[in-house]
C-alpha positions in Angstrom: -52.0 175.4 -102.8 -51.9 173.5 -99.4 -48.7 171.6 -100.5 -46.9 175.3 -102.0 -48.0 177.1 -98.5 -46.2 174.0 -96.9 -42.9 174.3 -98.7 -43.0 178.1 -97.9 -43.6 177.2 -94.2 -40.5 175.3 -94.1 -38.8 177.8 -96.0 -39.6 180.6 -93.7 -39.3 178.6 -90.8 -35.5 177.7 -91.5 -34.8 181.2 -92.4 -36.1 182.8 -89.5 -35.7 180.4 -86.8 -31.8 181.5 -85.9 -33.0 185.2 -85.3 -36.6 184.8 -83.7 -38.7 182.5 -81.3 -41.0 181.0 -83.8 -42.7 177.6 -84.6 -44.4 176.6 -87.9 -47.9 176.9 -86.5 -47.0 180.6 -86.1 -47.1 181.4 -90.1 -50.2 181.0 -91.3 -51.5 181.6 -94.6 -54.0 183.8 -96.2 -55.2 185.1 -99.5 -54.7 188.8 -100.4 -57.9 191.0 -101.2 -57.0 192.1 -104.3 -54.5 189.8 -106.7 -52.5 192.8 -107.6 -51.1 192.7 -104.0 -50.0 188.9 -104.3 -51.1 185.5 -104.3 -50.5 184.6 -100.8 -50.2 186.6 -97.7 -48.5 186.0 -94.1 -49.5 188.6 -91.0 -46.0 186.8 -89.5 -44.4 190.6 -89.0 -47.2 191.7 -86.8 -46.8 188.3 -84.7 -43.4 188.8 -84.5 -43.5 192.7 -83.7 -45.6 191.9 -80.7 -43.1 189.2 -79.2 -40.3 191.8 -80.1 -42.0 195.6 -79.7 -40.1 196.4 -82.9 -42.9 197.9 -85.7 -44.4 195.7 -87.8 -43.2 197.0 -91.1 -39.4 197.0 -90.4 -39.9 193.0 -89.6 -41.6 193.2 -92.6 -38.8 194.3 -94.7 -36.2 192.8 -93.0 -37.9 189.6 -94.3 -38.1 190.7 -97.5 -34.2 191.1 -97.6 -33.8 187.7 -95.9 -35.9 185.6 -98.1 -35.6 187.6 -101.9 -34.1 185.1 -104.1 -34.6 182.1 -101.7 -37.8 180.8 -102.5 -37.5 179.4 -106.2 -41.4 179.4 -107.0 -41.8 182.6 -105.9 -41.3 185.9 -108.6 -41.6 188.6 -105.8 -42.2 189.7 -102.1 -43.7 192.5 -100.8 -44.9 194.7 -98.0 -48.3 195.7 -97.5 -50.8 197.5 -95.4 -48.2 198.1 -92.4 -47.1 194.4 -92.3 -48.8 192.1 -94.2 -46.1 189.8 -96.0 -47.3 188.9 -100.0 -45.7 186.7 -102.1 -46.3 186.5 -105.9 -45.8 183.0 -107.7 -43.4 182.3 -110.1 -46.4 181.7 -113.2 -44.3 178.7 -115.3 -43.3 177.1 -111.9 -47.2 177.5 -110.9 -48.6 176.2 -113.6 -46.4 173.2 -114.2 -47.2 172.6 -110.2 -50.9 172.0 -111.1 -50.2 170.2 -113.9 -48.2 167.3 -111.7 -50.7 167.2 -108.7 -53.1 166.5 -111.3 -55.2 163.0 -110.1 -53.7 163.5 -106.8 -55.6 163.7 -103.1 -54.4 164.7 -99.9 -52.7 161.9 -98.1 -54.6 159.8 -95.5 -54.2 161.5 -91.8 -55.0 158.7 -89.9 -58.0 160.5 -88.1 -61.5 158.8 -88.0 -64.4 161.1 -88.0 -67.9 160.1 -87.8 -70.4 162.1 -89.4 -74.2 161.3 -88.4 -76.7 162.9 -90.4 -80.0 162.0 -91.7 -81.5 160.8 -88.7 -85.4 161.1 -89.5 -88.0 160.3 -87.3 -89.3 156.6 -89.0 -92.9 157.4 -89.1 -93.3 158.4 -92.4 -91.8 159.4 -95.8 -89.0 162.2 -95.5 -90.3 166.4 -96.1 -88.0 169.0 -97.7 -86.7 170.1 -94.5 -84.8 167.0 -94.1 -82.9 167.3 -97.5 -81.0 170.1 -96.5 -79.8 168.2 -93.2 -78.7 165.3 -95.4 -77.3 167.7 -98.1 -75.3 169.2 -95.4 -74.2 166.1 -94.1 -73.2 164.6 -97.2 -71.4 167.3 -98.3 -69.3 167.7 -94.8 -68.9 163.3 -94.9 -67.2 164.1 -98.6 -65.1 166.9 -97.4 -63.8 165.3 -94.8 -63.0 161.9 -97.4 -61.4 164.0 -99.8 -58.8 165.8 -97.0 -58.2 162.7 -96.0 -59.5 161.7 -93.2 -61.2 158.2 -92.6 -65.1 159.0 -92.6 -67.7 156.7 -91.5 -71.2 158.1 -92.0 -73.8 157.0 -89.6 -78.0 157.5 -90.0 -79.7 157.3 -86.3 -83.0 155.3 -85.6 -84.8 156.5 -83.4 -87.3 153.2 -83.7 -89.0 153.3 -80.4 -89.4 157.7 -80.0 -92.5 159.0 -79.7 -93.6 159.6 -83.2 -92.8 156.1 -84.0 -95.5 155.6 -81.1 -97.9 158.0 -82.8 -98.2 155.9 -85.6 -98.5 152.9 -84.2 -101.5 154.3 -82.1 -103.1 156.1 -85.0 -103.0 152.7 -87.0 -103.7 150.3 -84.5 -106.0 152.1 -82.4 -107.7 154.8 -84.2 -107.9 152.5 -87.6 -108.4 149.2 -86.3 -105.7 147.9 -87.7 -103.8 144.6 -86.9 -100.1 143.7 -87.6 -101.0 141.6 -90.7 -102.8 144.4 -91.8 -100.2 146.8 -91.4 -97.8 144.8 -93.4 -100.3 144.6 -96.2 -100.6 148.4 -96.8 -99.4 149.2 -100.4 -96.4 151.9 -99.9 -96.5 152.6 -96.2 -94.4 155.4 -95.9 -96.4 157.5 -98.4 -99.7 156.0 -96.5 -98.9 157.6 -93.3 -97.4 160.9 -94.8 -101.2 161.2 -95.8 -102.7 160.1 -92.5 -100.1 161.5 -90.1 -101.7 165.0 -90.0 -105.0 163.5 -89.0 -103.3 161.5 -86.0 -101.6 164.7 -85.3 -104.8 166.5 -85.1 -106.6 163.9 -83.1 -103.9 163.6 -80.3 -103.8 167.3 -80.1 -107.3 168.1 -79.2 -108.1 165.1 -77.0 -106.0 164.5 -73.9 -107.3 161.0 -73.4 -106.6 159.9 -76.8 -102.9 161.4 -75.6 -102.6 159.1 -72.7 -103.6 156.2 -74.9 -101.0 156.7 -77.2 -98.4 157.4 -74.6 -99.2 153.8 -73.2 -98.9 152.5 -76.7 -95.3 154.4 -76.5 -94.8 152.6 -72.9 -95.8 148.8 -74.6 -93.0 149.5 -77.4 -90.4 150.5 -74.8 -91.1 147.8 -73.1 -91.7 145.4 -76.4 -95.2 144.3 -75.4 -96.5 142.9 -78.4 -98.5 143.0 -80.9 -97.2 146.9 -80.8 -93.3 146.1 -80.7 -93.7 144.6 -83.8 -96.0 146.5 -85.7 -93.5 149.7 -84.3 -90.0 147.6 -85.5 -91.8 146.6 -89.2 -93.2 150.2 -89.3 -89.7 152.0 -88.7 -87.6 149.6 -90.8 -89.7 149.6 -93.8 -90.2 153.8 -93.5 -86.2 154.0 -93.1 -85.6 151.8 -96.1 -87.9 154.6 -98.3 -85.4 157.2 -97.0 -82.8 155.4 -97.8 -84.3 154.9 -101.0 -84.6 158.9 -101.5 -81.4 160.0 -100.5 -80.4 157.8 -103.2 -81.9 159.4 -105.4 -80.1 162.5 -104.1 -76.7 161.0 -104.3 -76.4 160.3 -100.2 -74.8 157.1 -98.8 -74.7 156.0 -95.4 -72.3 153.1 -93.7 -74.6 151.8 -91.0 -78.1 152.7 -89.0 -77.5 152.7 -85.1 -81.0 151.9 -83.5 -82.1 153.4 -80.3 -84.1 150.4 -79.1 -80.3 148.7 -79.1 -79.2 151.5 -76.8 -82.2 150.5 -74.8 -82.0 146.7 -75.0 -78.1 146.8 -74.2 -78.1 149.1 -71.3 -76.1 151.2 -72.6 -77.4 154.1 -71.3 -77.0 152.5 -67.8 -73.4 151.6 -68.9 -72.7 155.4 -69.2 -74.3 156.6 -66.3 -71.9 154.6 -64.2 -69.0 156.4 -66.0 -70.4 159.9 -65.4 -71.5 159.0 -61.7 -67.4 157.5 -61.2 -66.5 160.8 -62.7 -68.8 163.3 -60.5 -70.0 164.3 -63.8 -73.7 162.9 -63.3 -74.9 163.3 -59.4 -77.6 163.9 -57.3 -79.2 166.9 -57.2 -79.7 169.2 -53.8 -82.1 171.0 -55.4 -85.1 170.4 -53.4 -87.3 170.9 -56.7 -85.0 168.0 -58.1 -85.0 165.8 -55.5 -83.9 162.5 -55.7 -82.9 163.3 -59.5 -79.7 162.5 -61.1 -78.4 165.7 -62.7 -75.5 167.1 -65.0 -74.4 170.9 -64.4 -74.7 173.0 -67.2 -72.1 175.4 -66.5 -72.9 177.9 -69.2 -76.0 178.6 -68.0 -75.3 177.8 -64.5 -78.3 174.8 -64.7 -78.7 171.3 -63.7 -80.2 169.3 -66.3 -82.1 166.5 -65.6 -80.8 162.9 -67.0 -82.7 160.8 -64.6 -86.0 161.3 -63.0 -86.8 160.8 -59.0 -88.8 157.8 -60.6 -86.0 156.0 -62.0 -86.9 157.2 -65.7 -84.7 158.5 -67.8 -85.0 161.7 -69.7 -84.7 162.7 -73.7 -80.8 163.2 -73.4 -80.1 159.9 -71.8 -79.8 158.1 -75.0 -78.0 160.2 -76.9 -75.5 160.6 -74.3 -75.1 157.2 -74.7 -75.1 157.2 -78.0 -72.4 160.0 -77.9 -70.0 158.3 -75.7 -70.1 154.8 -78.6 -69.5 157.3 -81.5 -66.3 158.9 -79.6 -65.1 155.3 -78.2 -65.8 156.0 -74.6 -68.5 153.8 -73.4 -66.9 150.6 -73.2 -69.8 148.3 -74.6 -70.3 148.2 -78.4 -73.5 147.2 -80.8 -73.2 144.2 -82.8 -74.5 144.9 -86.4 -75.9 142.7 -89.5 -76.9 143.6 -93.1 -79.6 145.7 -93.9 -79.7 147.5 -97.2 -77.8 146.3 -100.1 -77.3 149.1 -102.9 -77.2 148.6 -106.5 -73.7 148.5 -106.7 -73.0 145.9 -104.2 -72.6 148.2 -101.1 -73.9 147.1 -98.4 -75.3 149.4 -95.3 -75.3 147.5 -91.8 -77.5 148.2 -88.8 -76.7 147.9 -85.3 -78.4 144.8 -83.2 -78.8 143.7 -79.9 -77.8 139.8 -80.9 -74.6 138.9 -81.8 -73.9 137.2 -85.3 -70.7 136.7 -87.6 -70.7 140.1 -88.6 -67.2 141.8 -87.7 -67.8 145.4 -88.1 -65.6 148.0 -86.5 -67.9 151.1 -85.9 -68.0 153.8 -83.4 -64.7 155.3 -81.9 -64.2 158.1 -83.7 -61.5 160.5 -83.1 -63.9 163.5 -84.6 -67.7 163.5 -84.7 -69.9 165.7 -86.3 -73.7 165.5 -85.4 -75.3 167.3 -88.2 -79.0 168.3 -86.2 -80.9 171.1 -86.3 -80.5 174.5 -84.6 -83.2 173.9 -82.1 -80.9 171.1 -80.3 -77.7 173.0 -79.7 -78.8 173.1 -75.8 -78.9 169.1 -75.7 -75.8 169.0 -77.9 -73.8 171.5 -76.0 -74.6 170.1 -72.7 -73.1 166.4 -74.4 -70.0 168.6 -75.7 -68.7 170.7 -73.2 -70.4 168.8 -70.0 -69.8 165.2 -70.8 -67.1 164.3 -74.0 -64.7 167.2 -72.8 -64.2 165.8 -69.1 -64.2 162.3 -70.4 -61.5 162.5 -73.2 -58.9 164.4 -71.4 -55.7 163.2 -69.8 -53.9 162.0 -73.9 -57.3 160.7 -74.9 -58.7 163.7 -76.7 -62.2 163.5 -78.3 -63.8 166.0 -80.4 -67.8 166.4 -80.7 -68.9 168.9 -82.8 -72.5 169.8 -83.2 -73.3 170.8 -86.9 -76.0 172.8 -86.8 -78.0 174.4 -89.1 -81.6 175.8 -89.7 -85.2 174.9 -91.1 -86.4 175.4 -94.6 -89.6 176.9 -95.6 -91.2 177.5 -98.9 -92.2 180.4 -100.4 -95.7 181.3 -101.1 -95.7 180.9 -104.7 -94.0 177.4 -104.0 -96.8 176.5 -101.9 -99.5 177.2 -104.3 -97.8 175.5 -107.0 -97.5 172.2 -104.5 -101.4 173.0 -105.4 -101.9 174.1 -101.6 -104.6 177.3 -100.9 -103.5 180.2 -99.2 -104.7 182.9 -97.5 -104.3 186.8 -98.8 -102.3 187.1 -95.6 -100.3 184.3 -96.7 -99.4 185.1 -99.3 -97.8 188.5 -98.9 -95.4 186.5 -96.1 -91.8 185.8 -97.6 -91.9 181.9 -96.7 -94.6 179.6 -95.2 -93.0 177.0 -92.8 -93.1 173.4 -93.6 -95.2 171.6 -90.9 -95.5 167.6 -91.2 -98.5 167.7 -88.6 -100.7 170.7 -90.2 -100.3 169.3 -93.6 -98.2 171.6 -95.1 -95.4 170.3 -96.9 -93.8 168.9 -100.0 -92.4 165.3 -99.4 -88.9 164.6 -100.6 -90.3 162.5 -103.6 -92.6 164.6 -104.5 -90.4 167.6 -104.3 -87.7 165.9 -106.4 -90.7 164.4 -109.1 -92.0 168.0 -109.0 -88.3 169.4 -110.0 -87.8 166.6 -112.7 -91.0 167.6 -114.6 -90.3 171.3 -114.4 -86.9 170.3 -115.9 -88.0 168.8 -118.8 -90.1 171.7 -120.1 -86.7 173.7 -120.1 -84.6 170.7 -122.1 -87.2 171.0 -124.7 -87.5 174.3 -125.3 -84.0 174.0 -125.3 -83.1 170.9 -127.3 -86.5 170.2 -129.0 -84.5 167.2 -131.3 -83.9 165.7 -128.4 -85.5 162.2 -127.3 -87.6 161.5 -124.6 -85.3 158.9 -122.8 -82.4 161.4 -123.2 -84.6 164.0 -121.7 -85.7 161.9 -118.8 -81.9 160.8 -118.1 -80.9 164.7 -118.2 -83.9 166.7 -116.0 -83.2 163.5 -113.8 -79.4 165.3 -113.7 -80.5 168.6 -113.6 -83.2 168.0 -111.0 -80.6 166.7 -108.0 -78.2 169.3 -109.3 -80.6 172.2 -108.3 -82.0 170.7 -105.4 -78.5 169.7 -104.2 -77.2 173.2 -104.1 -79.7 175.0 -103.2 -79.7 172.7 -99.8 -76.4 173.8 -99.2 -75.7 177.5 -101.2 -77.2 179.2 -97.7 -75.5 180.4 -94.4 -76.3 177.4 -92.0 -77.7 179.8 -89.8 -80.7 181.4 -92.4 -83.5 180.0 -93.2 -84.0 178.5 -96.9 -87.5 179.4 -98.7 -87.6 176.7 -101.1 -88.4 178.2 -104.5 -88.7 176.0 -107.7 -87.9 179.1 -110.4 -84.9 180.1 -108.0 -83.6 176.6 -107.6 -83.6 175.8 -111.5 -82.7 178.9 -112.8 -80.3 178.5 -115.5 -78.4 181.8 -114.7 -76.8 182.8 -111.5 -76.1 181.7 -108.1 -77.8 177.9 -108.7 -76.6 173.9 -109.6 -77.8 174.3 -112.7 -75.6 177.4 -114.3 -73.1 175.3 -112.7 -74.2 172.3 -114.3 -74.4 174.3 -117.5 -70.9 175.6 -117.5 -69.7 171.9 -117.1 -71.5 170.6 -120.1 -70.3 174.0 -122.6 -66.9 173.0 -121.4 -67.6 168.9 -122.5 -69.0 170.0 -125.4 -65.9 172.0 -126.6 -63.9 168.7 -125.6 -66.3 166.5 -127.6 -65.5 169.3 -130.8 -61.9 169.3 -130.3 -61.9 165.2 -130.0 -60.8 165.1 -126.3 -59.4 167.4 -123.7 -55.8 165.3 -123.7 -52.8 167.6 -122.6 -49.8 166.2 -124.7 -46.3 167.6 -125.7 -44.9 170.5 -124.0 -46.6 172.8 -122.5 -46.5 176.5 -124.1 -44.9 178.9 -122.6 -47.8 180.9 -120.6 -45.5 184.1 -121.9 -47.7 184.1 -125.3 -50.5 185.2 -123.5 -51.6 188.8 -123.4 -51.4 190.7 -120.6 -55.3 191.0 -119.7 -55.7 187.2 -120.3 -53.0 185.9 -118.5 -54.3 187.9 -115.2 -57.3 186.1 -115.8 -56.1 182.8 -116.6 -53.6 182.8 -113.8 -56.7 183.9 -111.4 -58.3 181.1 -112.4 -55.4 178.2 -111.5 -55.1 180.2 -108.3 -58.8 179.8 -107.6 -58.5 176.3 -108.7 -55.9 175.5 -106.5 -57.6 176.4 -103.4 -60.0 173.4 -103.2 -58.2 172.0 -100.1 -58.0 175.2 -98.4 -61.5 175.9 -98.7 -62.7 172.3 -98.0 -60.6 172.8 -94.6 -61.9 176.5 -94.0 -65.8 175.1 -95.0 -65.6 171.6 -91.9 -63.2 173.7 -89.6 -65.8 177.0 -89.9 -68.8 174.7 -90.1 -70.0 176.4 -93.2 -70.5 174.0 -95.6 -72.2 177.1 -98.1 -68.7 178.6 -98.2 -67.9 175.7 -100.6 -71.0 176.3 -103.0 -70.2 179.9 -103.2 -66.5 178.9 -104.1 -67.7 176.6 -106.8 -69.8 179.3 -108.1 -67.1 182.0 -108.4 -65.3 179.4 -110.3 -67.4 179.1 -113.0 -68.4 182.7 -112.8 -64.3 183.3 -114.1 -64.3 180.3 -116.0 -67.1 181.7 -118.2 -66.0 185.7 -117.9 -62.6 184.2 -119.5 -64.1 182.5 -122.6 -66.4 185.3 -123.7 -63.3 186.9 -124.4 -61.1 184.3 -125.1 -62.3 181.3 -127.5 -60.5 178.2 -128.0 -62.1 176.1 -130.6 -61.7 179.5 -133.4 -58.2 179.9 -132.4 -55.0 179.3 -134.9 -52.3 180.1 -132.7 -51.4 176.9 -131.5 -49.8 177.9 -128.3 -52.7 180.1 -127.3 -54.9 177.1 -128.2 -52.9 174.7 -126.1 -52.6 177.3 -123.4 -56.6 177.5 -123.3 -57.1 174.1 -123.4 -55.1 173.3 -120.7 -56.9 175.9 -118.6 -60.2 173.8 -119.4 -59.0 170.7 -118.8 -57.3 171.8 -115.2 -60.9 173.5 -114.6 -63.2 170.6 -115.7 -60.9 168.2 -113.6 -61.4 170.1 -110.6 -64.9 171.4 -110.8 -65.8 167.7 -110.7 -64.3 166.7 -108.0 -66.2 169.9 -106.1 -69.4 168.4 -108.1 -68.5 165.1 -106.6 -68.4 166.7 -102.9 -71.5 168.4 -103.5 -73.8 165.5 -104.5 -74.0 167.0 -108.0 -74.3 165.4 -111.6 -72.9 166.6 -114.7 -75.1 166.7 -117.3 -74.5 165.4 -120.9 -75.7 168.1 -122.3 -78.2 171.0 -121.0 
């Protein structure tokens, strides 16, 4: 649809421009309400009626008169509701449109974004609540590949933070542990996701035991052994488990930045001399912040604290460091080296203080999304709109985007079947939060074995011939499908609770009616021995007049993927392309209840059909593909 609204652009553009002051960013493109009123709509006549005092609906017809019989794929124009401009397409020229783009992507733009996601605290093994930021994240990175753009997908460290320093102190000090010891402990990450609540529980209710693991944080930061090692073997062997998961899950990176390389590069100290050259970072003369290096957060009207009277930086030091490296404004770089090497040969890098032979070209990105949690958006917007927006102006523009989204719970009868007790108070709640430190969670391997198993009791009540490895192979499928889209099928801004009925459900809203719909449709491919589209196409004219409004709403739908791709990154609303995907299918399977293609003798309706499927499956895959999702062989 994307390159039709183009064409029409230029179209109206050259049309109009003789009689009225317009530019081709000025006719922008909607989609009608109802498909009776058109298939694309234009609000140009109000634009132009303001810039001209005439009415709205006179422009309106005016242009109709102009452009009638000008645009060959269109079959009609209209005027409705006062001004709105609708154009009809032409349904042979349509239809033979999709059938050329067919294998086709958007042409590269040029533009690097950076997407960091991910990002986990490398303490222990990974909870549910982190799924749906690297669901999100995933899903945005593929968005943004399939529009074109050059993505490179980053996963931050943060290797010498505080929780890092929790563990280290829990094993070291509380357990008596040494280094060799540590390294010795069978599955580490799943080792402390059992212990980490009893650390948790120990620093909170003595202060001294506090203070002793904040010195143990101190000797890391300052890589005082035997703790900087036991914290650097702790975080790269809990990171490589994550790595690990998301795999499972379908999630990629391109490289790990580390914060103790931001550290050990002084790169932080790098930036604060670009923000102090700038004014942006200065001394406060606040008397309650004396002596404090400060940026103004003009929002609020607020100086934020960067670095301490004492010479000590705050939280947001790194990451405005870090920030300035992803846009390509810091001037010093990381050096990087192999670190993970995935099945298929692909290799992830992470960043390094030392240089090696590695030539990697990371960082300077022309877009960045950080994809973090709604409870940072005051650190993020202070980097934004305080630091990147002042540095990348004058032709070097920069754009940092904070993705942002919120936490996921569980519900109550989740909880209990994670085999967790609850209170009668509890349980009469609509969601129990996840909490790493109380104990109350579901890790991401557990969630995902937890989904598998409940999968496989469906596939056998459902295919009872059916082989055990086949039924592995396909819960497996159905298992990331679910969890996959239910990560991302909510308003960024609402909070999930995870259910395990809702998530697998085989009907409505869910990646496994999705996944369903996919695998009826392969299965009629398999009967008819492949979904090839040879010969001539029929002439759409043989179909009905209630199925070809259906089967033209469905190429219409199908053909805005790039639209709503672009609408889902620009809006930030990555569940706007879920729900898409589900209206698809929601059509697709409305249109064969009524209309069947394997029982049907005319030829030309058959073809017609068959073409409709194929264009469907084609494009359904590539959203399945964006989404993280797998298609089944067979549900």
């Amino acid at each position: 649809m994307i390159t039709i609204q183009k064409e029409l652009r230029n179209i109206i553009l050259n049309e109009l421009k003789s009689d009225y002051e317009i530019e081709s960013d000025d006719i922008q493109f909607s989609i009608p309400p109802q498909r009776k009123f058109g298939d694309i709509s234009t609000t140009i006549p109000f634009l132009l009626a303001k810039r001209g005092g005439e009415k709205p609906f006179l422009i309106g017809k005016k242009l109709v008169e102009t452009l009638s019989d000008k645009i060959p794929f269109i079959s009609g124009i209209r005027i409705e509701g006062g001004g709105f401009l609708n154009f009809t397409l032409e349904r042979n020229s349509f239809l033979d449109h999709l059938l050329l783009k067919r294998g086709t992507e958007p042409k590269k733009n040029g533009i690097k974004v950076i997407v960091e996601h991910t990002s986990i605290n490398p303490n222990k093994s990974a909870h549910i609540g982190h799924l749906r930021n690297s669901s999100l994240g995933d899903t945005l990175a593929e968005s943004l590949k399939f529009l074109g753009y050059d993505v490179e997908t980053q996963n931050y460290l943060d290797d010498t933070g505080i929780q890092v320093a929790d563990v280290v102190w829990g094993l070291m000090e509380l357990d008596g542990k040494s280094g060799e010891e540590i390294r010795e402990l069978e599955d580490l990450p799943v080792f402390l996701w059992k212990r980490y609540p009893y650390y948790s529980l120990q620093l909170s209710e003595d202060d001294k035991k506090s203070e002793a693991r904040n010195l143990v944080h101190k000797k890391i930061e300052e890589k005082e052994e035997p703790f900087y090692s036991a914290s650097s073997y702790i975080a790269e062997v809990v990171v490589k488990d994550h790595i690990n998961l998301m795999e499972r899950l379908n999630i990629r990176y391109d490289n790990l930045v580390r914060e103790s390389d931001i550290i050990e590069l002084q790169l932080f100290e790098e930036a604060a001399g670009i923000l102090k050259e700038r004014k942006i970072l200065y001394l406060s003369d606040d008397p309650e912040k004396n002596n404090c290096w400060v940026i103004k957060y003009r929002c609020e009207d607020i100086e934020k604290i960067v670095i301490r009277s004492n010479g000590t930086a705050t939280y947001i030091a790194k990451d405005i460091a870090y920030a300035l490296w992803k846009v390509g404004l810091l001037g010093k770089n990381f050096y990087f080296r192999d670190f993970f090497k995935y099945d298929d040969g692909k290799i992830i890098h992470i960043s390094d203080f030392q240089k090696n032979d590695l030539q990697a070209n990371y960082g300077n990105g022309d877009r960045v999304f950080t994809v973090i949690d709604v409870r940072q958006s005051y650190l993020q917007k202070i980097i934004s709109d305080e630091v990147i927006t002042p540095l990348s102006e004058n032709g070097n523009k920069k754009e940092y985007i904070h993705f942002s989204y919120e936490m996921v719970a569980l519900t109550p009868g989740c909880v209990e079947d994670l085999g967790f007790d609850l209170s009668e108070e509890d349980k009469k709640r609509s969601y129990i939060e996840v909490s790493g430190r109380k104990g109350i969670a579901v890790s991401g391997e557990e969630l995902i074995d937890k989904l598998i198993e409940k999968s496989k009791g469906e596939i056998f009540k459902r295919n009872p011939d059916l082989g055990n490895d086949s039924i592995d192979v396909i819960a497996r499928d159905i298992a990331v499908g679910a969890l996959r889209y239910y990560m991302i099928k909510f308003n960024s801004n609402s909070v999930i609770s995870f259910d395990f009925n809702d998530a697998l459900s085989f009907e409505g809203d869910t990646g496994p009616y999705m996944q369903y719909t996919m695998a009826r449709i392969n299965s009629i491919f398999r009967k008819i021995k492949g979904p090839g589209i040879s010969g001539t196409t029929p002439d759409p004219a043989v179909l009905g007049d209630e199925e070809s409004e259906l089967f033209f709403d469905i190429l219409l739908h199908i053909s805005l993927i790039e639209v709503q791709l672009d609408f889902a990154v620009e809006k930030r609303e990555i569940s706007s392309i879920a729900s898409f995907s589900y209206q698809l299918c929601q059509k697709l399977n409305h249109y064969y209840h009524q209309y069947p293609v394997i029982s049907e003798t005319d030829l030309d309706l058959r073809g017609l059909r068959i073409i409709l499927l194929q264009l469907f499956s084609e494009n359904l895959s590539i959203l399945f593909g964006i989404m993280g999702i797998p298609v089944p062989e067979r549900m």
